[in-house]
DSSP file (Angstrom, degrees, kcal/mol; ACC not computed):
  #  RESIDUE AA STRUCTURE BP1 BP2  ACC     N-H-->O    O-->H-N    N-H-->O    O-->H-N    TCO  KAPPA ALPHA  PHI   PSI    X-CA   Y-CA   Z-CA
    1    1 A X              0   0    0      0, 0.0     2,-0.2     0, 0.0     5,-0.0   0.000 360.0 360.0 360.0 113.8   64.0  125.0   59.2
    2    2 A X    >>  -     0   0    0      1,-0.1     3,-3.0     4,-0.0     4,-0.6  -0.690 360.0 -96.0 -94.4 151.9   60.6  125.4   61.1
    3    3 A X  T 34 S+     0   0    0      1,-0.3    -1,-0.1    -2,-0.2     0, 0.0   0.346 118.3  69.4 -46.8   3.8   60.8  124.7   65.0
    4    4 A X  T 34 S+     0   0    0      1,-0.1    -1,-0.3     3,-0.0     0, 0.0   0.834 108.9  38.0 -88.0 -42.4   59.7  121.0   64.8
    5    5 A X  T <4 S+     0   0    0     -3,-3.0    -2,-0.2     2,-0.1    -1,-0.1   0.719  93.0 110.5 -86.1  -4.3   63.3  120.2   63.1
    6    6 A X  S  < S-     0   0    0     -4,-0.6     2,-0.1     1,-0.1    -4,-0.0  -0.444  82.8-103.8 -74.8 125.6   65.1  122.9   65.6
    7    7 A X        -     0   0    0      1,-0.0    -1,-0.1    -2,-0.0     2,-0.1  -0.271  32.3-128.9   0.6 106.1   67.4  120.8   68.1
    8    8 A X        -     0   0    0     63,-0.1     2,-0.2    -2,-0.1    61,-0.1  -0.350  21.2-157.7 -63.1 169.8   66.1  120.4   71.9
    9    9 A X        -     0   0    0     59,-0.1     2,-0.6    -2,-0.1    64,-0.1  -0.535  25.9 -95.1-125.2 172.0   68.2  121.2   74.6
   10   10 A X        -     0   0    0     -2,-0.2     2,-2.9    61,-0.1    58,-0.2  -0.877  27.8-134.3 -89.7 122.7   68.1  120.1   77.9
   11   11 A X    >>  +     0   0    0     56,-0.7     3,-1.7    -2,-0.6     4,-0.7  -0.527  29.7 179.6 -92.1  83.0   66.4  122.3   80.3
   12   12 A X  H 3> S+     0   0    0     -2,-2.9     4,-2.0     1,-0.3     5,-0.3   0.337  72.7  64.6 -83.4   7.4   68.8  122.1   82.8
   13   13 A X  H 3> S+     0   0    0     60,-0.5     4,-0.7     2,-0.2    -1,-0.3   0.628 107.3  53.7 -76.3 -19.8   67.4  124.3   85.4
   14   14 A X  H <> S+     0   0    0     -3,-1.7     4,-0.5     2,-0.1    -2,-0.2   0.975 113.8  47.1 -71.9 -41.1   64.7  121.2   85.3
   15   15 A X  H >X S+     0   0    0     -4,-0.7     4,-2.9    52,-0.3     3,-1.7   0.952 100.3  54.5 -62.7 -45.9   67.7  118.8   85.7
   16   16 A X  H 3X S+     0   0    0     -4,-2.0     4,-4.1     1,-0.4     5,-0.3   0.979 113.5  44.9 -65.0 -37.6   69.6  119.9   88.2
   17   17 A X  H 3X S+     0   0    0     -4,-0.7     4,-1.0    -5,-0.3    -1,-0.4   0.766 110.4  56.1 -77.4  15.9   66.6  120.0   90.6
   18   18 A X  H <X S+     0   0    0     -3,-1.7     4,-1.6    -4,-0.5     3,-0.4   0.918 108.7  44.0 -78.6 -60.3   65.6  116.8   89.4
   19   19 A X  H  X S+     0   0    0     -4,-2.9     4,-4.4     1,-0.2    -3,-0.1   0.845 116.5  49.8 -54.7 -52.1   68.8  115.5   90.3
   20   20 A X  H  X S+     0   0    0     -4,-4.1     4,-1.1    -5,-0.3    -1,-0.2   0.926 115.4  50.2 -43.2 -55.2   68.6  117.5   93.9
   21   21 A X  H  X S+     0   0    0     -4,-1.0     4,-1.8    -3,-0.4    -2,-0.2   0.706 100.8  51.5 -18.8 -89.9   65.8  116.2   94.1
   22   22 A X  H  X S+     0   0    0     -4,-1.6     4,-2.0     2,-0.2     5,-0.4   0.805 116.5  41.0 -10.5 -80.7   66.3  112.9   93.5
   23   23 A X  H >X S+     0   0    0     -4,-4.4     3,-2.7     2,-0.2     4,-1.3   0.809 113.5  51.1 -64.9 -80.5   69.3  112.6   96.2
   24   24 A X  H >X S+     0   0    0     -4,-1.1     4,-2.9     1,-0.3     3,-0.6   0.494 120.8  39.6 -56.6 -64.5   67.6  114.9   99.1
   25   25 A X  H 3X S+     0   0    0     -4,-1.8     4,-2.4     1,-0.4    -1,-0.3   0.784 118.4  46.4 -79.5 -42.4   64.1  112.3   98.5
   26   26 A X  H <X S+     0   0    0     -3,-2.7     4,-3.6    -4,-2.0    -1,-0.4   0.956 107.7  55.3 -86.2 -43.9   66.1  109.3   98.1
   27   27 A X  H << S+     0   0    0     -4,-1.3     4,-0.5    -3,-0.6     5,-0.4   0.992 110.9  49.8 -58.2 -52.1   68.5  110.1  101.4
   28   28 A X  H  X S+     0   0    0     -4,-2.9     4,-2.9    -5,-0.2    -1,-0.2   0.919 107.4  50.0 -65.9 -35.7   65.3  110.3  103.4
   29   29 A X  H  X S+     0   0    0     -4,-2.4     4,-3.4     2,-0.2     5,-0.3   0.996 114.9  44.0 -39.7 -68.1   63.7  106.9  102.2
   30   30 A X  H >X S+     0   0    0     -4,-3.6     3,-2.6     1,-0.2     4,-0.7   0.658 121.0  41.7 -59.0 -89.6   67.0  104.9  103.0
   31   31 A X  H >> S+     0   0    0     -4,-0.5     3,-2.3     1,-0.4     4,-1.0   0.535 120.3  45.3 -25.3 -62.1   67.3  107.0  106.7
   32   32 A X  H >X S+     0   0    0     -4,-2.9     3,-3.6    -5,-0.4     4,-0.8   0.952 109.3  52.4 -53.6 -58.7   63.4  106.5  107.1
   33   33 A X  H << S+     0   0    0     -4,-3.4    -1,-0.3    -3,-2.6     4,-0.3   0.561 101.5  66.0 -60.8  -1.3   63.5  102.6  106.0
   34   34 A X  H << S+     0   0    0     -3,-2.3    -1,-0.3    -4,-0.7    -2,-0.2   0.429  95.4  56.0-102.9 -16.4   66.4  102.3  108.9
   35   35 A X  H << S-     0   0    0     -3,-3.6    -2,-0.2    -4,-1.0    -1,-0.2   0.917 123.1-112.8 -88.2 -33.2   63.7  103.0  111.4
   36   36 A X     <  -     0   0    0     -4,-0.8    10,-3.8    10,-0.2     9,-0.9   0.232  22.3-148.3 126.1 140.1   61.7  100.0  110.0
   37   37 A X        -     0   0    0     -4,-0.3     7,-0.4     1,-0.2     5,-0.1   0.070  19.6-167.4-114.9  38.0   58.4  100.4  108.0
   38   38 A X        -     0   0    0      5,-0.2     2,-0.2     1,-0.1     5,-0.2   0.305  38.4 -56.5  -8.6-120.2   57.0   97.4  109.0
   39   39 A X  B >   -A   42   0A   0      3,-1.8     3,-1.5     1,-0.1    -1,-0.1  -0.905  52.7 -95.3-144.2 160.8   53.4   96.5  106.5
   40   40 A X  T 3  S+     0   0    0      1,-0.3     3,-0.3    -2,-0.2    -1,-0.1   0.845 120.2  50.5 -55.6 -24.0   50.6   98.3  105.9
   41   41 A X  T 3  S+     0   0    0      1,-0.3     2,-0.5    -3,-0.0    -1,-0.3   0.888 124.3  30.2 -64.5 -27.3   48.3   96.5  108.8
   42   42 A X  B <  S-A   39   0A   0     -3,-1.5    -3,-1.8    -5,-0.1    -1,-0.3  -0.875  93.5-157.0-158.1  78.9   51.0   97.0  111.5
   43   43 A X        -     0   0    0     -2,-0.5    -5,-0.2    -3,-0.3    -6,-0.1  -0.288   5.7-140.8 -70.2 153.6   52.7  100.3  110.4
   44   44 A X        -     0   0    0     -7,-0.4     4,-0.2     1,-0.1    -7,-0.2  -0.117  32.8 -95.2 -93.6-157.5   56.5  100.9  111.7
   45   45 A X  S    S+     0   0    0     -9,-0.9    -8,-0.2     1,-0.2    -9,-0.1   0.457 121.7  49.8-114.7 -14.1   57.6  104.1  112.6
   46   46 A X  S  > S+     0   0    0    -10,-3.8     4,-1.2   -13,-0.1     5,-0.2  -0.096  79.1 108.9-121.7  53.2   59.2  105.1  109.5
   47   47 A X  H  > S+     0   0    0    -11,-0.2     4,-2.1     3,-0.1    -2,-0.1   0.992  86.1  32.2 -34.7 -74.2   56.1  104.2  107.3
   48   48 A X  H  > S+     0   0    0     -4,-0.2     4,-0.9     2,-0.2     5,-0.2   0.575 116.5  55.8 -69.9 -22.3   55.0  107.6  106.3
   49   49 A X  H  > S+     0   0    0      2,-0.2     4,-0.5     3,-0.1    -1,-0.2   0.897 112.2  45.3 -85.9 -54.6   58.3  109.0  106.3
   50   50 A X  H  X S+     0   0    0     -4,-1.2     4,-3.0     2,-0.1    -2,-0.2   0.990 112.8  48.6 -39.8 -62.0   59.3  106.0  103.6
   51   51 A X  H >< S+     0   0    0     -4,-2.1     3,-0.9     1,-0.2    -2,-0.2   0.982 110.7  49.1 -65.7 -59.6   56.3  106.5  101.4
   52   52 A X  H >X S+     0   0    0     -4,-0.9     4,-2.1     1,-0.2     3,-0.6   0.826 108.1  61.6 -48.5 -21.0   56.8  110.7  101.3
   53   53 A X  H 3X S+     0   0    0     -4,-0.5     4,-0.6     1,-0.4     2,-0.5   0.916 113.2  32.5 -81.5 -46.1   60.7  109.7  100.3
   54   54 A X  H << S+     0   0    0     -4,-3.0    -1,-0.4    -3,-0.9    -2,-0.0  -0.568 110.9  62.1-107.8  84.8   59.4  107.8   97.1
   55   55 A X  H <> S+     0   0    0     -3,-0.6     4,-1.1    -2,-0.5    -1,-0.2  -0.062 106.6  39.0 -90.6 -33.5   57.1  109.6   96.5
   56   56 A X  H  < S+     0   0    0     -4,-2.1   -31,-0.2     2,-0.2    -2,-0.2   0.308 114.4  58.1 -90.2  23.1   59.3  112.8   96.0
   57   57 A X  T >X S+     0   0    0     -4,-0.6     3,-1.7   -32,-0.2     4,-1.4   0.841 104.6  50.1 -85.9 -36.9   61.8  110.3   94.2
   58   58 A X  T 34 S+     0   0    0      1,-0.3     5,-0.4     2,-0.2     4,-0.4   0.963 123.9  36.3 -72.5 -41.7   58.5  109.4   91.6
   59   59 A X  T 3X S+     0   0    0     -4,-1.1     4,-0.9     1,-0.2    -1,-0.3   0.736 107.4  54.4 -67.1  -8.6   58.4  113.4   91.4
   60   60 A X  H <> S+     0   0    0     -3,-1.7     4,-1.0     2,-0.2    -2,-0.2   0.784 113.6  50.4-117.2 -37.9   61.8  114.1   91.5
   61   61 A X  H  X S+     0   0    0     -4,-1.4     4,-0.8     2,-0.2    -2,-0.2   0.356 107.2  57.4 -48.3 -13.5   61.7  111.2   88.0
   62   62 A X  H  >>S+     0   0    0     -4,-0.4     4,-2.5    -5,-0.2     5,-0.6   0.610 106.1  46.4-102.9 -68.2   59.1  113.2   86.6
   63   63 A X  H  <5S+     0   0    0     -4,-0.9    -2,-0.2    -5,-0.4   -45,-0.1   0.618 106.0  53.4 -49.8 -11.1   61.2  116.2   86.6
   64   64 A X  H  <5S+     0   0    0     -4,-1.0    -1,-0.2   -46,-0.2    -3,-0.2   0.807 111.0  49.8 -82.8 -38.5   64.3  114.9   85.2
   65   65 A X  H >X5S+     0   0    0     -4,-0.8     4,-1.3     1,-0.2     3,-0.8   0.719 107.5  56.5 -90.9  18.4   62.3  113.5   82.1
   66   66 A X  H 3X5S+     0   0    0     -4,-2.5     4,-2.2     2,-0.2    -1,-0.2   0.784 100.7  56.6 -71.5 -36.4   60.7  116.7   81.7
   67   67 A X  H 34<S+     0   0    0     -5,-0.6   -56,-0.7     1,-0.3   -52,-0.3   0.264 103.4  47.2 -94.6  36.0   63.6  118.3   81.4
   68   68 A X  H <4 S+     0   0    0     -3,-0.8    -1,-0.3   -58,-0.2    -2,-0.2   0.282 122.2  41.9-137.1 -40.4   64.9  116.3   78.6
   69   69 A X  H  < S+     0   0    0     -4,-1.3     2,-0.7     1,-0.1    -2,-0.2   0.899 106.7  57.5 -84.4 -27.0   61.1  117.0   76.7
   70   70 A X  S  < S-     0   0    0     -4,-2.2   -59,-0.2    -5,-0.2    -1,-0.1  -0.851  93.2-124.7 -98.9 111.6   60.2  120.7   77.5
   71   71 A X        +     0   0    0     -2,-0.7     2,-0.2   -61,-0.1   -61,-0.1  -0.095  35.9 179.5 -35.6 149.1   63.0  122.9   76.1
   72   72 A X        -     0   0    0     -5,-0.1     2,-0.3    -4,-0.0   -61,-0.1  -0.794  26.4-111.2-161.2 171.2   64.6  125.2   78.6
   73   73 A X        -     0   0    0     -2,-0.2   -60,-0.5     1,-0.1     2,-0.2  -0.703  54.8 -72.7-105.8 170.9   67.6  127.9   78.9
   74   74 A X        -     0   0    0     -2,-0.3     2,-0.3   -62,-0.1    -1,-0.1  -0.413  56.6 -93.4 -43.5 122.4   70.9  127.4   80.9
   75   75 A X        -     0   0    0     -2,-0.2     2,-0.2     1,-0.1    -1,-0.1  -0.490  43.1-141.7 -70.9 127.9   70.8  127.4   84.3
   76   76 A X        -     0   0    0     -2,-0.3    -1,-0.1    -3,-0.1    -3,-0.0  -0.443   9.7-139.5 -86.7 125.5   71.6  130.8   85.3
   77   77 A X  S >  S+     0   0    0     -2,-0.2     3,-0.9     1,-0.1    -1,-0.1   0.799 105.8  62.9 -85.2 -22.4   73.7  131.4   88.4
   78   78 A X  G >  S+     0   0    0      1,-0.3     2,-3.2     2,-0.1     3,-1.5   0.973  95.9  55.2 -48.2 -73.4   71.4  134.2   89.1
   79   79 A X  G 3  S+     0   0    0      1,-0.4    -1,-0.3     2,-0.2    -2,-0.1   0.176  93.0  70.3 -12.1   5.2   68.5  131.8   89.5
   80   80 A X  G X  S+     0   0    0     -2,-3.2     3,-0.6    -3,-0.9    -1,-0.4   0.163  74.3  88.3-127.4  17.9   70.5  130.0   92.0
   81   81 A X  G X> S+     0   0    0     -3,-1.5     3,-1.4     1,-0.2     4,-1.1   1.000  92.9  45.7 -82.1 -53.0   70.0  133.2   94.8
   82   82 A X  G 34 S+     0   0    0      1,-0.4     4,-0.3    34,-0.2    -1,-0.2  -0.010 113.4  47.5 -96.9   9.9   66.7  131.7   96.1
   83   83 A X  G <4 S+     0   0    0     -3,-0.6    -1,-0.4    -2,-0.3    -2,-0.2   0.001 112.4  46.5-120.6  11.7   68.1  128.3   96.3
   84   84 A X  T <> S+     0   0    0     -3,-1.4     4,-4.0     3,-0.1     5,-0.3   0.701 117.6  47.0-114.9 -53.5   71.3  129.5   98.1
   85   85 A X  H  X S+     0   0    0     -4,-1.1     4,-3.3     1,-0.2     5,-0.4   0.971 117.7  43.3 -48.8 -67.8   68.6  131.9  100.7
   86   86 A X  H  > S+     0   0    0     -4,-0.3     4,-2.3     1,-0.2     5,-0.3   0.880 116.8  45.6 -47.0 -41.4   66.1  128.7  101.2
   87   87 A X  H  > S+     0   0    0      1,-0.3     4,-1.8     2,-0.2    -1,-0.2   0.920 114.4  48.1 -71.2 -43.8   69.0  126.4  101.8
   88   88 A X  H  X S+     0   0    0     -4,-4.0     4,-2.6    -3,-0.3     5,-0.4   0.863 112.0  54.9 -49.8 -43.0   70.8  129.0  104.2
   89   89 A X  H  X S+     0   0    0     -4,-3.3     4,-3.5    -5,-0.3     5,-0.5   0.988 108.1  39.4 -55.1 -46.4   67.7  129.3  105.9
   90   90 A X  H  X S+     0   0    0     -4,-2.3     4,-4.6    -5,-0.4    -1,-0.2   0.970 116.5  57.0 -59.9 -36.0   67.0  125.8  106.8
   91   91 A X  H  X S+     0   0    0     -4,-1.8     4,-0.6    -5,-0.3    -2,-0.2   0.991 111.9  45.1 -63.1 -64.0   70.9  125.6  107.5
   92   92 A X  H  X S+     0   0    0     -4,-2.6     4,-0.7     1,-0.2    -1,-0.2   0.725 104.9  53.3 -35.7 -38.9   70.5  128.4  110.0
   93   93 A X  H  X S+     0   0    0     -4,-3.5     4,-6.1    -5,-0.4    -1,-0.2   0.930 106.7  57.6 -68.5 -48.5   67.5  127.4  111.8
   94   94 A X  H  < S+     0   0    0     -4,-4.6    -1,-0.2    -5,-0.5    -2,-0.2   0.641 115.6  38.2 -65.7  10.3   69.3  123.7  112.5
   95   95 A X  H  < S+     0   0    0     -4,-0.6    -1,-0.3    -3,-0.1    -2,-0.2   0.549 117.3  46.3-128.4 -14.2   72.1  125.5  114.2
   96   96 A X  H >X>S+     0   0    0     -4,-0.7     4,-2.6     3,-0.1     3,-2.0   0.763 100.0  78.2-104.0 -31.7   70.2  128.5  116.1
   97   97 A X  T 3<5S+     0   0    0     -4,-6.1     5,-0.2     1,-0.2    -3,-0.1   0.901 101.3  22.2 -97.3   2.2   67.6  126.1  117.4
   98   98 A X  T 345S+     0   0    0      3,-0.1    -1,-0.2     2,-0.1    -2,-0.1   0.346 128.2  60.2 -94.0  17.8   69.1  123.9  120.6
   99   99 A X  T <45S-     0   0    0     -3,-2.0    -2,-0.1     2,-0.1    -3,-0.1   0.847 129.8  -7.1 -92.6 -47.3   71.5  127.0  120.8
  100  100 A X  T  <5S-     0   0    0     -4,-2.6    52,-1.0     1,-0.2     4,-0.4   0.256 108.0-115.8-136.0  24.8   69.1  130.1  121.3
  101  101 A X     >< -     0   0    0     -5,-1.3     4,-0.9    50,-0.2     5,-0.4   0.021  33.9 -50.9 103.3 162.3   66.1  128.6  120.9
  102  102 A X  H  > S+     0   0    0     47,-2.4     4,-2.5    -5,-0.2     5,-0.4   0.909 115.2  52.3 -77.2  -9.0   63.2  128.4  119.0
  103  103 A X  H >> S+     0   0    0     47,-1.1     4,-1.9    46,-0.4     3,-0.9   0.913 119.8  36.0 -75.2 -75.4   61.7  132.2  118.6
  104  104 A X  H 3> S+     0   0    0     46,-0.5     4,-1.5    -4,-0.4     5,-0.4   0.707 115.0  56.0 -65.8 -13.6   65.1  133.7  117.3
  105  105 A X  H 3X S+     0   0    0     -4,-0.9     4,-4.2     3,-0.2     5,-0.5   0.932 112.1  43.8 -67.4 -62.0   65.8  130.4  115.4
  106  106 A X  H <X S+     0   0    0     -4,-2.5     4,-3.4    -3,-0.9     5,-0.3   0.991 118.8  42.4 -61.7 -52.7   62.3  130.9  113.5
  107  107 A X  H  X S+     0   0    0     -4,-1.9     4,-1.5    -5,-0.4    -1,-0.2   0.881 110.5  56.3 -42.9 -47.5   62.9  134.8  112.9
  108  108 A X  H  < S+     0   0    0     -4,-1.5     3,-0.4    -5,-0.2     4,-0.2   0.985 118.0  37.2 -52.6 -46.6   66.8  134.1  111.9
  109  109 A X  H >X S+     0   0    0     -4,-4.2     4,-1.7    -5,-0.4     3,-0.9   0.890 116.1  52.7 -92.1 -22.4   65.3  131.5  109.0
  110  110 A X  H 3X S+     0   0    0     -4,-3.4     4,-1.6    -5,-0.5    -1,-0.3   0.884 115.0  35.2 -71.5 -29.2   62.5  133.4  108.2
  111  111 A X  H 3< S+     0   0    0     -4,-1.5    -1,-0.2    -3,-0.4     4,-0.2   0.352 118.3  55.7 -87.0   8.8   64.2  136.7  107.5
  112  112 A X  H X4 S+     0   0    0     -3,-0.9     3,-0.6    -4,-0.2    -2,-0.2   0.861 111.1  41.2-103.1 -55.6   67.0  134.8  106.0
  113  113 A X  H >< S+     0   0    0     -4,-1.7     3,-3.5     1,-0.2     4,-0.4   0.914 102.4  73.9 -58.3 -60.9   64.7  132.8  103.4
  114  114 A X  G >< S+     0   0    0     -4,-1.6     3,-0.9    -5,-0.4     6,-0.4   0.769  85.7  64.4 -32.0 -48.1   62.7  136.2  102.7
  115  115 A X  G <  S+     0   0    0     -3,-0.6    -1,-0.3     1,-0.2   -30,-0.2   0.491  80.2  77.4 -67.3   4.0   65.6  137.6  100.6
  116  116 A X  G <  S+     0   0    0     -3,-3.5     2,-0.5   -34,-0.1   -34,-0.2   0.698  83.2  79.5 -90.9   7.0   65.3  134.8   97.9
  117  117 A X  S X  S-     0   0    0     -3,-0.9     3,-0.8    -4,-0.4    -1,-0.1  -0.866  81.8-158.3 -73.2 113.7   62.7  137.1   97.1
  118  118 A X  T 3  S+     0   0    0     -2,-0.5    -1,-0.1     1,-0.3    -2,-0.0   0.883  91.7  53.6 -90.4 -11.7   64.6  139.8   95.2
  119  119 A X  T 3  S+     0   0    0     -3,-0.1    -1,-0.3     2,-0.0     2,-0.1   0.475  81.5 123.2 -81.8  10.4   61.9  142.4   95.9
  120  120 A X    <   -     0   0    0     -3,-0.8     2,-0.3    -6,-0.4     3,-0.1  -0.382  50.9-148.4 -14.3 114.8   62.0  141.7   99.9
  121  121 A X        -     0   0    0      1,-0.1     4,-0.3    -2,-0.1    -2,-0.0  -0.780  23.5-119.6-102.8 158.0   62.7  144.9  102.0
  122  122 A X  S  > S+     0   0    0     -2,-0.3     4,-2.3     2,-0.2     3,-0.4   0.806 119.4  53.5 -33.3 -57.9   64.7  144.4  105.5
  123  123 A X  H >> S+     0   0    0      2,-0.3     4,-1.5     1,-0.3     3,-1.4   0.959 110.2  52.0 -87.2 -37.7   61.4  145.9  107.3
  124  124 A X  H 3> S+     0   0    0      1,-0.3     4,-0.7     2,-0.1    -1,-0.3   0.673 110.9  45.0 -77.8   1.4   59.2  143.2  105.3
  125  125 A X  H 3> S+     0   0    0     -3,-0.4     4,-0.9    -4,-0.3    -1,-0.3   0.302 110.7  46.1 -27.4 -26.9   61.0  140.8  106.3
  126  126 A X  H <X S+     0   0    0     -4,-2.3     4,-0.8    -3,-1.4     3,-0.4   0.931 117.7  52.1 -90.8 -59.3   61.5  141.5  110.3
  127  127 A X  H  X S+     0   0    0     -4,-1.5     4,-2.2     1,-0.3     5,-0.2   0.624 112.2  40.2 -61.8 -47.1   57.8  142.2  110.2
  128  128 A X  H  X S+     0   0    0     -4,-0.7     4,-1.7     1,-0.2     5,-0.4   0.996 123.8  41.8 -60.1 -65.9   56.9  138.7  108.4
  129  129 A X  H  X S+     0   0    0     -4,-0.9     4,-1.9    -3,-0.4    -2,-0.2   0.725 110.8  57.5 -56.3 -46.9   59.7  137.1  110.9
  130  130 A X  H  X S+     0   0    0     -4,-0.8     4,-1.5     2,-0.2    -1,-0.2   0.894 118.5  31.9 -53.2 -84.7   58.1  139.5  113.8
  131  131 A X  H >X S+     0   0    0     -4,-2.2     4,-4.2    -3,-0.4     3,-0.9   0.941 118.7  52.9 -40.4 -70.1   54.3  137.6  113.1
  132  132 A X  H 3X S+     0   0    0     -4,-1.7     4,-1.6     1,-0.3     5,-0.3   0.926 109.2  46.1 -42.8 -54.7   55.7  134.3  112.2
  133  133 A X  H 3X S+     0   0    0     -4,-1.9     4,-2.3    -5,-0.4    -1,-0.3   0.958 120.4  42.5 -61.0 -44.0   57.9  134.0  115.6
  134  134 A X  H <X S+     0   0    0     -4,-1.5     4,-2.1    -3,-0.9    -2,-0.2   0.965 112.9  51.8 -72.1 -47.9   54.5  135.2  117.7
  135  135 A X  H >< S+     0   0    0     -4,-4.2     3,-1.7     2,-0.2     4,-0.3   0.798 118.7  43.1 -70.5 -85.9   52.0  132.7  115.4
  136  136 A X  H >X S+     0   0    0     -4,-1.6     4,-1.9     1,-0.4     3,-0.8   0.735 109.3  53.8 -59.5 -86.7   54.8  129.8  116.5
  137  137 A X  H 3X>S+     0   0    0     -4,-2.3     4,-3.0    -5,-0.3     5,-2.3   0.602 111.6  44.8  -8.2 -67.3   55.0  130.8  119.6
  138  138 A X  I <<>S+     0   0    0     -4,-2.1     5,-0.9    -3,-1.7    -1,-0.3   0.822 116.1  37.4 -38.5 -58.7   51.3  130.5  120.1
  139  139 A X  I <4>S+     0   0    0     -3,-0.8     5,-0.6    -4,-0.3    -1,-0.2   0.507 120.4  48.3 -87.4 -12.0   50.4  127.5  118.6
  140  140 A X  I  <5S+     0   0    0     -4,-1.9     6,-0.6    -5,-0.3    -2,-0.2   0.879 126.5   5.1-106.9 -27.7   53.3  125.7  119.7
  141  141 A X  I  X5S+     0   0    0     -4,-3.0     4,-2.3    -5,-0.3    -3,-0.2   0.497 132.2  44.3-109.4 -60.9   54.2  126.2  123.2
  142  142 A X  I  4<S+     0   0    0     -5,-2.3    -3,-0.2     1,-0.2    -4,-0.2   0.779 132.8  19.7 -62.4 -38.7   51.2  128.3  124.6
  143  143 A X  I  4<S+     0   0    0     -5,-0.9    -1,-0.2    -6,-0.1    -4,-0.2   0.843 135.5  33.5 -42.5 -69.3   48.5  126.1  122.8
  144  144 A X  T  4<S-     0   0    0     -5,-0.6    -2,-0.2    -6,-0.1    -3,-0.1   0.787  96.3-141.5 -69.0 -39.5   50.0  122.7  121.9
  145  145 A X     <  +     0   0    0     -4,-2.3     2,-0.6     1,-0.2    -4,-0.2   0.965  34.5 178.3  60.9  54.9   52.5  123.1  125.6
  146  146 A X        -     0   0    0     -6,-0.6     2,-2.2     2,-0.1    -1,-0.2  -0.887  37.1-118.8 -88.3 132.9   55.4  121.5  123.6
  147  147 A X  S    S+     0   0    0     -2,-0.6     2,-0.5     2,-0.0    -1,-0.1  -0.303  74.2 110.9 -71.0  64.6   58.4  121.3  125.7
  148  148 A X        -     0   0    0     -2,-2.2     2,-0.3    -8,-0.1    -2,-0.1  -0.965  66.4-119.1-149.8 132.7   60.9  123.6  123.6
  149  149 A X        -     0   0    0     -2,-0.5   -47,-2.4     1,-0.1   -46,-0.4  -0.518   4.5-146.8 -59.2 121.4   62.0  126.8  124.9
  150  150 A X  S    S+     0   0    0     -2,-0.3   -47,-1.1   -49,-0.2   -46,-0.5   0.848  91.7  29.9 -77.3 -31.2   61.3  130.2  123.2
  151  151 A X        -     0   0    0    -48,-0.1     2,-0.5   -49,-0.1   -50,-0.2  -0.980  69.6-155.7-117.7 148.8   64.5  131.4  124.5
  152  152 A X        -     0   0    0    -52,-1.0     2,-0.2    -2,-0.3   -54,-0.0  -0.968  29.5-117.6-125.1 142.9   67.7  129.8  125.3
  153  153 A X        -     0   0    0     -2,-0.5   -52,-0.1     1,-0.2    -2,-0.0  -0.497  29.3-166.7 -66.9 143.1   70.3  131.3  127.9
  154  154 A X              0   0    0     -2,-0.2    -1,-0.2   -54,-0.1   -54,-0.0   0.853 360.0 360.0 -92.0 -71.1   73.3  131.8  125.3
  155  155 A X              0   0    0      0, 0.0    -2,-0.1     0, 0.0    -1,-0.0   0.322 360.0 360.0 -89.7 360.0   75.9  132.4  128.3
């Protein structure tokens, strides 16, 4: 039996994000089309937000039938630490920032996110978080003068 007659498999690390995918891309279309996208001459306010929503559902379509034509191993629960870190991160940041603001909000998700990297040390990570927190800072309130607080009183 030469590898042309060998059984595919499903390459299910391709499906399941396809599937993620799929919903996250698709939730943000409907949500975006509820702001109204009015037509391309006389754009609404969720135009752009619509069109990026199918556009990562036509990607998020590509990747589920790829992952029925490129053969693949079993998704691995190991493989899932750097989807557990990003996801925590993001989760973290929407809950630290109208509590303590945006600098330690950006530092929590950046040092949080840094460990789906399994070669990531604690000191490169607060250093990346360190930079990251000062480069926001900058461009976003001292530059830009966007009304969001770098700290928020806690107590």
């Amino acid at each position: 039996m030469n590898s042309e007659d060998a059984p595919r498999g499903v390459n299910t690390s391709d499906l399941v994000s396809g599937v993620v995918m799929l919903a996250i891309c698709g939730g943000f279309a409907v949500t975006a089309y509820r702001y109204g996208i009015g037509t391309p001459a006389r754009m609404g306010p969720g135009f752009f937000p619509f069109l990026f929503g199918l556009v990562g559902c036509g990607l998020a379509v590509t990747i589920l039938i790829r992952s029925f034509l490129v053969p693949g191993g079993l998704y691995d629960l190991l493989h899932s630490r750097s989807l557990i870190f990003v996801v925590g991160s993001v989760v973290a940041f929407g809950l630290l920032i109208e509590t303590v603001g945006l600098g330690p909000a950006v530092f929590a998700t950046t040092v949080i996110s840094s460990f789906a990297d399994k070669e990531a040390t604690l000191r490169s990570s607060v250093t990346l978080a360190a930079i990251l927190t000062a480069s926001i800072w900058v461009i976003f309130i001292y530059l830009l003068s966007l009304p969001m607080p770098l700290l928020e009183r806690v107590f």
